[in-house]
VEXZANU-231653 format. One record per residue: residue number from 1; y, z, x of N, C-alpha, C in turn. Coordinates in pm, whole numbers, padded with zeros to 5 digits. Each point is the difference from the previous one (the first is absolute). Layout:
BEGIN
+-----+--------+--------+--------+--------+--------+--------+--------+--------+--------+
: num :     nv :     nw :     nu :    cav :    caw :    cau :     cv :     cw :     cu :
+-----+--------+--------+--------+--------+--------+--------+--------+--------+--------+
: NUM :      Y :      Z :      X :      Y :      Z :      X :      Y :      Z :      X :
...
+-----+--------+--------+--------+--------+--------+--------+--------+--------+--------+
//
This chain:
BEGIN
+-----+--------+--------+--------+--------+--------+--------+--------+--------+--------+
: num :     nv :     nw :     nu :    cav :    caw :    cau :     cv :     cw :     cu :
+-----+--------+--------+--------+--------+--------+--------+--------+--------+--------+
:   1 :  27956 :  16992 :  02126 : -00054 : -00125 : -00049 : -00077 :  00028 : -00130 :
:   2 :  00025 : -00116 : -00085 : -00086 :  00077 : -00168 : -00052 : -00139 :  00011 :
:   3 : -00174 :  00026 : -00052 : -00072 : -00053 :  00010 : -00123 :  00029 : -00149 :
:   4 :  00011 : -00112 : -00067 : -00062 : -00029 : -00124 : -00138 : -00016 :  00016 :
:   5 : -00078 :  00027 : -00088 : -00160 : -00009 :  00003 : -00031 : -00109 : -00146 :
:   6 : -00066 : -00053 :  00030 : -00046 : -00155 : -00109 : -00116 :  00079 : -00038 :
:   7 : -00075 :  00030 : -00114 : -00091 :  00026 : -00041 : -00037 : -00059 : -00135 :
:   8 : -00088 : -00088 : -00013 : -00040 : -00070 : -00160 : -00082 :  00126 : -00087 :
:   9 :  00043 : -00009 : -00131 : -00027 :  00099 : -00075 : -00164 :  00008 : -00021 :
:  10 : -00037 :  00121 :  00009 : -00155 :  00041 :  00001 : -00040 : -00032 :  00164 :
:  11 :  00085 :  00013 :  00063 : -00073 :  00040 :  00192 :  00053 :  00093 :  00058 :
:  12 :  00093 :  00134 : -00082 :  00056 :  00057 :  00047 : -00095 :  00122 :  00048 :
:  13 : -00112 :  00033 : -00080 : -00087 :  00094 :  00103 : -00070 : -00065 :  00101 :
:  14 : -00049 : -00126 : -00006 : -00061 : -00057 :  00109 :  00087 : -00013 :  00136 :
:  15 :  00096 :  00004 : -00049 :  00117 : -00059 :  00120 :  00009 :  00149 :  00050 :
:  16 : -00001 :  00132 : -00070 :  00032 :  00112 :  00056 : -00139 :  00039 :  00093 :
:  17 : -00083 : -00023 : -00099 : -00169 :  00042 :  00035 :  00002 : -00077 :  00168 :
:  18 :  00010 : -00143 :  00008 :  00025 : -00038 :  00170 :  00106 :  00006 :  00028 :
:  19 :  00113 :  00075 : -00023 :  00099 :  00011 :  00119 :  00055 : -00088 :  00045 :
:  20 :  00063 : -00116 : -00117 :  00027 : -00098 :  00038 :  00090 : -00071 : -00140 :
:  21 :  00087 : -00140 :  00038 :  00091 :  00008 : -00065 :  00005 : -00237 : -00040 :
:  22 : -00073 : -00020 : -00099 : -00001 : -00117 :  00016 :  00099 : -00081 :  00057 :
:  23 :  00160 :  00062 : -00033 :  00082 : -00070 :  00046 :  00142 :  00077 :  00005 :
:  24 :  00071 : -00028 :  00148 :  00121 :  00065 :  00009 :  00116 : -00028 :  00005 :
:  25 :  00115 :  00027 : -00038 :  00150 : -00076 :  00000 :  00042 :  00036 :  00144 :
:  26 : -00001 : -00054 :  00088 :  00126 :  00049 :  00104 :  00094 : -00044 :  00067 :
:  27 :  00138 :  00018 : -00044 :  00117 : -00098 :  00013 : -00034 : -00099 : -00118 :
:  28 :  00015 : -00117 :  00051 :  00012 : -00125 : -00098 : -00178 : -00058 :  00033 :
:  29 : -00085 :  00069 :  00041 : -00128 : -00077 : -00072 : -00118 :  00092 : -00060 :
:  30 : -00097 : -00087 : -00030 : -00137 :  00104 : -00102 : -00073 : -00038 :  00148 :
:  31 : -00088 :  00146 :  00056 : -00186 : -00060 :  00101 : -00022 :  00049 : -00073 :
:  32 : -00126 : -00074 : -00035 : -00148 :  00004 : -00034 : -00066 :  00048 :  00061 :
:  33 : -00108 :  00135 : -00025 : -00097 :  00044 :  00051 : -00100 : -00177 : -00056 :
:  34 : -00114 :  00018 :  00084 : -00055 : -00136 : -00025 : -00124 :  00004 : -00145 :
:  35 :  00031 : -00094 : -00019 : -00109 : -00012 : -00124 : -00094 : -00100 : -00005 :
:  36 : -00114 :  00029 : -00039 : -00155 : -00061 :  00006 :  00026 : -00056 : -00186 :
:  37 : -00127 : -00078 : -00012 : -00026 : -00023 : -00098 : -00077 :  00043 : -00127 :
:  38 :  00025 :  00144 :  00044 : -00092 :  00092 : -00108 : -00006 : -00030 : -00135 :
:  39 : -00074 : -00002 : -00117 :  00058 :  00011 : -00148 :  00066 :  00066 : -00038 :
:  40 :  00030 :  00037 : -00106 :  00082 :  00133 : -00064 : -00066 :  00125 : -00006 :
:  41 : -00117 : -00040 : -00002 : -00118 :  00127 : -00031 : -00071 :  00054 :  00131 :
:  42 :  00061 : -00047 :  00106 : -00034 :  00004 :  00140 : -00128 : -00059 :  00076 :
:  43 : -00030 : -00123 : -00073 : -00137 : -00050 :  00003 :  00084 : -00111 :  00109 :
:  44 : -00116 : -00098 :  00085 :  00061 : -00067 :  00112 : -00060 : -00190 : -00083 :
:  45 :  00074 : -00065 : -00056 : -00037 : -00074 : -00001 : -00111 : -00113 :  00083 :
:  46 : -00106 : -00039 : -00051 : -00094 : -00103 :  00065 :  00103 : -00076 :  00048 :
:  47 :  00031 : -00112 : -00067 :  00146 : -00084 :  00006 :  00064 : -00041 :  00095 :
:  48 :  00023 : -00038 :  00086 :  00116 :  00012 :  00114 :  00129 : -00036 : -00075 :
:  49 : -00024 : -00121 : -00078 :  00145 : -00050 : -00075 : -00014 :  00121 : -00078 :
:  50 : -00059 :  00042 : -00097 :  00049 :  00094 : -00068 :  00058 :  00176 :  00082 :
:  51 : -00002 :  00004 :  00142 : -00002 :  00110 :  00042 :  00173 : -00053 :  00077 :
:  52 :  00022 : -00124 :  00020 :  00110 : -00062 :  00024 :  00129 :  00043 : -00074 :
:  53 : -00058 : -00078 : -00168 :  00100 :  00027 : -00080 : -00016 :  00164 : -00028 :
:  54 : -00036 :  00080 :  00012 :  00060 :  00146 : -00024 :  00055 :  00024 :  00117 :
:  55 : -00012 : -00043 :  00094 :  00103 :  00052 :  00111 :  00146 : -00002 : -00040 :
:  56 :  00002 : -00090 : -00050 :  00167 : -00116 : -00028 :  00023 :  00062 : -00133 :
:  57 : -00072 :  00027 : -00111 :  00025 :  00084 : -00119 :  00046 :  00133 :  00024 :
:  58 : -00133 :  00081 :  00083 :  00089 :  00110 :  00042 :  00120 :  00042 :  00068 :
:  59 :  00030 : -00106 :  00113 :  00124 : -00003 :  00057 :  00136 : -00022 : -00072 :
:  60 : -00044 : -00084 : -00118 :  00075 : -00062 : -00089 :  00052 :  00129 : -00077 :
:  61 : -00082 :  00099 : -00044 :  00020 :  00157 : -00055 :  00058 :  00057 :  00073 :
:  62 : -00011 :  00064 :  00122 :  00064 :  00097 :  00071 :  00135 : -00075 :  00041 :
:  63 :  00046 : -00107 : -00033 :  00151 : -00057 :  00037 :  00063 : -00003 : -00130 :
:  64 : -00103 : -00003 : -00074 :  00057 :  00033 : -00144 :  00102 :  00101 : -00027 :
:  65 : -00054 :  00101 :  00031 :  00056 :  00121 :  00027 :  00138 :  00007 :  00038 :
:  66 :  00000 : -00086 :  00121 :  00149 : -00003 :  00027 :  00074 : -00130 : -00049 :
:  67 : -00045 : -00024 : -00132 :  00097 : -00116 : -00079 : -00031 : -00129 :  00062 :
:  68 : -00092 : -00026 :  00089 : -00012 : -00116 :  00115 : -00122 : -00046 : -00070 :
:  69 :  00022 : -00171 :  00085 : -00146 : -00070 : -00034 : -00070 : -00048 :  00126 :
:  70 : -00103 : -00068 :  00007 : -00047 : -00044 :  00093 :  00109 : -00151 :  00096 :
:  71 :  00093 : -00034 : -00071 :  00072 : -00101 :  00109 :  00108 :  00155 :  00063 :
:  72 :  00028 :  00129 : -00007 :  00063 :  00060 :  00132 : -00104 :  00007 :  00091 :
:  73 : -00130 : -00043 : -00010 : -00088 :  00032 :  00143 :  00063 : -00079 :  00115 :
:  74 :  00061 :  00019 :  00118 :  00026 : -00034 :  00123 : -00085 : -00023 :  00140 :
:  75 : -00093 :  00117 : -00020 : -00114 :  00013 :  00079 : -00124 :  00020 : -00035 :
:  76 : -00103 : -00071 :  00042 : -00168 :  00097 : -00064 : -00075 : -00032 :  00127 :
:  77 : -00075 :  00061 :  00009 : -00142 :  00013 :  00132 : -00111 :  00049 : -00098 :
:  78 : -00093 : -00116 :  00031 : -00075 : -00010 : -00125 : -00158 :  00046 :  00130 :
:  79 : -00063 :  00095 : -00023 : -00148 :  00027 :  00086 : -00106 : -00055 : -00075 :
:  80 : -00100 : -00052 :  00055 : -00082 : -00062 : -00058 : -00176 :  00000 :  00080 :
:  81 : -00107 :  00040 : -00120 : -00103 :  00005 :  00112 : -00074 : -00139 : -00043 :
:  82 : -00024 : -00093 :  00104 : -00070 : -00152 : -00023 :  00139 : -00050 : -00052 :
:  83 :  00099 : -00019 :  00082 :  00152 : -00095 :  00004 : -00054 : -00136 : -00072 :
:  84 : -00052 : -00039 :  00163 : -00056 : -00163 : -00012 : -00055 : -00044 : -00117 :
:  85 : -00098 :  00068 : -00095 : -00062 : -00038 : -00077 :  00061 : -00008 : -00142 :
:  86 :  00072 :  00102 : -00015 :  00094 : -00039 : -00139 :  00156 :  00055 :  00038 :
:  87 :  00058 : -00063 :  00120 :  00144 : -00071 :  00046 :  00026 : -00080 : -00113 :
:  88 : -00048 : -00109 : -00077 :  00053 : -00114 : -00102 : -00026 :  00105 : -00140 :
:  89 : -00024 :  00038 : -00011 : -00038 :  00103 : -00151 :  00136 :  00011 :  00020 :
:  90 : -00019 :  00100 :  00126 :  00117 :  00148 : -00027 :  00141 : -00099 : -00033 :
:  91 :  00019 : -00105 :  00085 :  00134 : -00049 :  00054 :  00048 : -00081 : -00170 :
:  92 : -00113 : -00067 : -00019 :  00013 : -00016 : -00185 :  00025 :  00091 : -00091 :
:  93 : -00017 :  00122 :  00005 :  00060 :  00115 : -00098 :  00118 :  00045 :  00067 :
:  94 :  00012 :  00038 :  00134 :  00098 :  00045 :  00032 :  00147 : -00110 : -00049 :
:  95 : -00051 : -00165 : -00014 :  00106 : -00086 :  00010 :  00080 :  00029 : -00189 :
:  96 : -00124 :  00011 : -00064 : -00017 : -00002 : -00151 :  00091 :  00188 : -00040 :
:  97 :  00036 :  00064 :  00088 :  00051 :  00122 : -00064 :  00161 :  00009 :  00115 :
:  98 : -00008 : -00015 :  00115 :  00127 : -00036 :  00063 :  00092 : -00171 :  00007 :
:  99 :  00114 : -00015 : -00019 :  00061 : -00071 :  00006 :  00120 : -00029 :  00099 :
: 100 :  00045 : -00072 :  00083 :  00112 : -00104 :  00056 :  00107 :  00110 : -00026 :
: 101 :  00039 :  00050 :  00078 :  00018 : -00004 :  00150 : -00133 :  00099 :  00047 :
: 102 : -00126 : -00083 :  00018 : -00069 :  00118 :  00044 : -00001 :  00081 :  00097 :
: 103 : -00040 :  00097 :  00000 :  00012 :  00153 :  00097 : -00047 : -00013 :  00122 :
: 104 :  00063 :  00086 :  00116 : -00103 : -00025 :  00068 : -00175 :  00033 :  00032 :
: 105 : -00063 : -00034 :  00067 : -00149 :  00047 : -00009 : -00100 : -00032 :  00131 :
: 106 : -00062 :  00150 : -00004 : -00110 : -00040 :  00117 : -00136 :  00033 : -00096 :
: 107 : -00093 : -00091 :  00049 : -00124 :  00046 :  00009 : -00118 :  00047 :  00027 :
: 108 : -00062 :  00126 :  00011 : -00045 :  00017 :  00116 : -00199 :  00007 : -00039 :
: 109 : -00075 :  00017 :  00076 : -00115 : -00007 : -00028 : -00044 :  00131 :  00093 :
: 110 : -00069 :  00095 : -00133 : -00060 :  00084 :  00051 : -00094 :  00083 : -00011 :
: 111 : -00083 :  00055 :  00044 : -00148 :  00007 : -00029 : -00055 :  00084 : -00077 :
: 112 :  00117 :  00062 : -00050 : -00045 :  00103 : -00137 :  00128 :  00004 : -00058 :
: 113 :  00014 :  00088 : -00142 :  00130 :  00082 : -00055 : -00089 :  00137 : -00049 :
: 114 :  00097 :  00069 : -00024 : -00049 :  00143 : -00091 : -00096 :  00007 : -00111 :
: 115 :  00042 : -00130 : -00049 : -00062 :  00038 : -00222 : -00112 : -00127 :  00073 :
: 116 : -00149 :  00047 : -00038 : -00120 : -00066 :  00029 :  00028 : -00137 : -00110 :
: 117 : -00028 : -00064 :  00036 : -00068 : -00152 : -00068 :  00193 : -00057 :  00000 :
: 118 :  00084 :  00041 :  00097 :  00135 : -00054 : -00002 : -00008 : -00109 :  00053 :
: 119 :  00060 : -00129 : -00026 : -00014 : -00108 :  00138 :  00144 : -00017 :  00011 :
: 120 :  00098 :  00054 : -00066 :  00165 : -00006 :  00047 :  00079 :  00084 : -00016 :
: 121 :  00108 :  00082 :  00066 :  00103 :  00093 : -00040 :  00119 : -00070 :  00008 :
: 122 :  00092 :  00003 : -00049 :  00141 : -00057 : -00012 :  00091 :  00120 :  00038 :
: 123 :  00069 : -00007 :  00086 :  00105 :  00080 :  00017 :  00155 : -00096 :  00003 :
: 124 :  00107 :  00097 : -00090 :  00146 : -00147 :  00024 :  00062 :  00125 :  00010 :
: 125 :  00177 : -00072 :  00029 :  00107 :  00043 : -00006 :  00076 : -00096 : -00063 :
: 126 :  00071 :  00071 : -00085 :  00075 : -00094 : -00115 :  00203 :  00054 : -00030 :
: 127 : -00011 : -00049 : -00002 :  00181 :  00006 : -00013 :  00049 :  00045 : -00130 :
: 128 :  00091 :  00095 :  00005 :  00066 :  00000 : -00090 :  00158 : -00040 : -00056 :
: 129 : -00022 : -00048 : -00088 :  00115 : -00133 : -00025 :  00115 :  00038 : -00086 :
+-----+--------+--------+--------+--------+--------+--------+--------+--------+--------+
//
C-alpha cells in the first residue's frame, strides 16, 4: 500500500519534531490529523471566530497539497470546549468556508484539547476526485 504525506511548506520540521503528519493519502482519500486554531506564529487566538477561520484556512492548506479544496471534505468531527456557547459562531464560519453537498459531521463537546486557550479542533476526511 503507498501512502502520501500532505505537508504545507515551512511545517516540515515541526511535523517531524511531533511525529506526526498533517495529512495522509490512503487509497482515494486525505485524514487529517486534527487542527486547532493556532496563528501562524503559534500564538492561540483570543477570537473564537478568528480561531474558527484558521481551522478552515489551515485545512484549506494541507488539501492543497493534494490539488484539493475544501468542497472534497466528506467528513469532519469538529471537538469543541463550551459547544453550547459559540455552536452559532462556529456553524456560521463553518457554513461561510464549506459548501452543498455538505459533508458529513459530528460535533462533539469536550472539556479540554492539547494547545491551551483552544476552544475547537477540526478533524475531516476529504475525497479525492
Amino acid at each position: 500500500m503507498t501512502r502520501r504525506v500532505l505537508i504545507p511548506p515551512g511545517l516540515e520540521a515541526a511535523c517531524d519534531a511531533a511525529g506526526m503528519s498533517p495529512g495522509v493519502i490512503s487509497h482515494n482519500h486525505v485524514f487529517m490529523t486534527g487542527v486547532t486554531g493556532a496563528a501562524a506564529d503559534g500564538t492561540m487566538p483570543v477570537s473564537e471566530e478568528a480561531q474558527f477561520n484558521a481551522c478552515f484556512t489551515k485545512i484549506g492548506e494541507v488539501l492543497a497539497q493534494a490539488d484539493l479544496t475544501l468542497n472534497a471534505v466528506v467528513e469532519m468531527t469538529s471537538y469543541h470546549v463550551g459547544l453550547r456557547a459559540h455552536f452559532d459562531a462556529f456553524d456560521a464560519v463553518r457554513r461561510a468556508h464549506l459548501s452543498q453537498p455538505y459533508p458529513a459531521w459530528t460535533a462533539v463537546e469536550v472539556a479540554g484539547l492539547r494547545r491551551e486557550g483552544a476552544v475547537v479542533e477540526v478533524r475531516i476526511v476529504a475525497e479525492l476526485g
